[in-house]
C-alpha positions in Angstrom: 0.0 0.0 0.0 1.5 3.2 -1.0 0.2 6.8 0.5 1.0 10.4 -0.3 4.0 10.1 2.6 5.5 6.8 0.6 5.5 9.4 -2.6 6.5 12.2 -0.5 10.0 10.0 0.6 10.5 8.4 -2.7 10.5 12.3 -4.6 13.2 12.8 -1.7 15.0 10.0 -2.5 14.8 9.9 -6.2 17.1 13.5 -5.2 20.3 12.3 -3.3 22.8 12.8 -5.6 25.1 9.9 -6.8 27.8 9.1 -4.7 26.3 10.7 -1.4 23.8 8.9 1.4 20.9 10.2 3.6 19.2 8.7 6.8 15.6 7.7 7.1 15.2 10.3 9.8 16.6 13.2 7.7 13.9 12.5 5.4 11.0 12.0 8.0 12.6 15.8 9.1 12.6 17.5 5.8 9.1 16.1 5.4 7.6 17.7 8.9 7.0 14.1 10.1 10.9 14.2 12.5 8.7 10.9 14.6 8.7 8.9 11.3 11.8 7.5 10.7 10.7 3.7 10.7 8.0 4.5 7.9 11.0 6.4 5.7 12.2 3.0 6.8 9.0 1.3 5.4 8.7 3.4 2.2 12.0 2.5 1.1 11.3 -1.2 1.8 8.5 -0.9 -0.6 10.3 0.8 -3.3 12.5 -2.2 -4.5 9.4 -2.9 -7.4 10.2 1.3 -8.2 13.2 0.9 -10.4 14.0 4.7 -10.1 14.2 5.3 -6.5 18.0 4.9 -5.4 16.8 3.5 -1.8 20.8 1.8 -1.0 21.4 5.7 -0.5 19.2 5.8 2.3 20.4 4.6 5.9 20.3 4.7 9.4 21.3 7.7 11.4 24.8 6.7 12.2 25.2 5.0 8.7 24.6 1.3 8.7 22.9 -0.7 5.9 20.0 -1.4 7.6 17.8 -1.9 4.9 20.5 -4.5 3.1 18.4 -7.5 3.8 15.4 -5.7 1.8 18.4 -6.6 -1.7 18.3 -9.2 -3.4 20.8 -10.4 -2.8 21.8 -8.7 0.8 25.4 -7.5 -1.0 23.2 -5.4 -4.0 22.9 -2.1 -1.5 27.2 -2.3 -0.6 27.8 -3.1 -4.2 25.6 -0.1 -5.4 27.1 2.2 -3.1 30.5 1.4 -3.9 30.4 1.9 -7.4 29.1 5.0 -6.6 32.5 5.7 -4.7 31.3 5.0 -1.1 33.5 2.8 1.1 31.3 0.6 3.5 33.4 -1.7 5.6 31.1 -4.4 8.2 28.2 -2.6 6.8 28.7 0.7 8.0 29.7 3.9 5.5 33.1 5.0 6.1 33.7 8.9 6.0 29.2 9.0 6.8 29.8 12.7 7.7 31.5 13.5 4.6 28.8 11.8 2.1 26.1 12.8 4.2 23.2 14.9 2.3 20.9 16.9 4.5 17.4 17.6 2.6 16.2 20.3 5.1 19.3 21.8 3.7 20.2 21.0 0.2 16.5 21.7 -0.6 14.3 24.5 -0.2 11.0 23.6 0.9 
């Protein structure tokens, strides 16, 4: 079942730019829903079947590939992340700071 707030996440996410990551909760934020982390979360399980939506650049707040097990198979979100230039060692983004990418303040609401 997809809403308005699955839509909402995945027009976010179809905007992180190669190469960089964001968190479920940075998007939850930028979408005035800061409490909805785990339905980001949900959202980007769902959009595997949306071939556009980039959701291995979405992760959890401190950078772990949380939502690996949701690739088929498990090593599709690393492998898509390092050919983008991101270095993920014990499933955890090296360097998260530097590839982080803030919505609320690369976009303008």
């Amino acid at each position: 079942m997809e809403n308005s707030f699955f839509q909402n996440v995945y027009e976010v996410a179809k905007l992180i730019p190669e190469g960089r990551v964001t968190s479920y909760g940075a998007i939850a934020a930028y979408l005035g829903s800061k409490g909805s982390a785990r339905m980001v979360g949900w959202a980007m399980n769902a959009a595997h079947t949306h071939t556009d939506i980039p959701a291995h650049r979405v992760v959890n707040r401190v950078g772990l590939l949380t939502g690996r097990q949701h690739f088929d198979p498990p090593e599709k979100m690393q492998n898509l992340l390092e050919q983008e230039g991101i270095t993920v060692i014990n499933h955890q983004i090296q360097d998260f700071e530097k590839v982080f990418w803030n919505p609320s303040i690369e976009l303008e609401f």
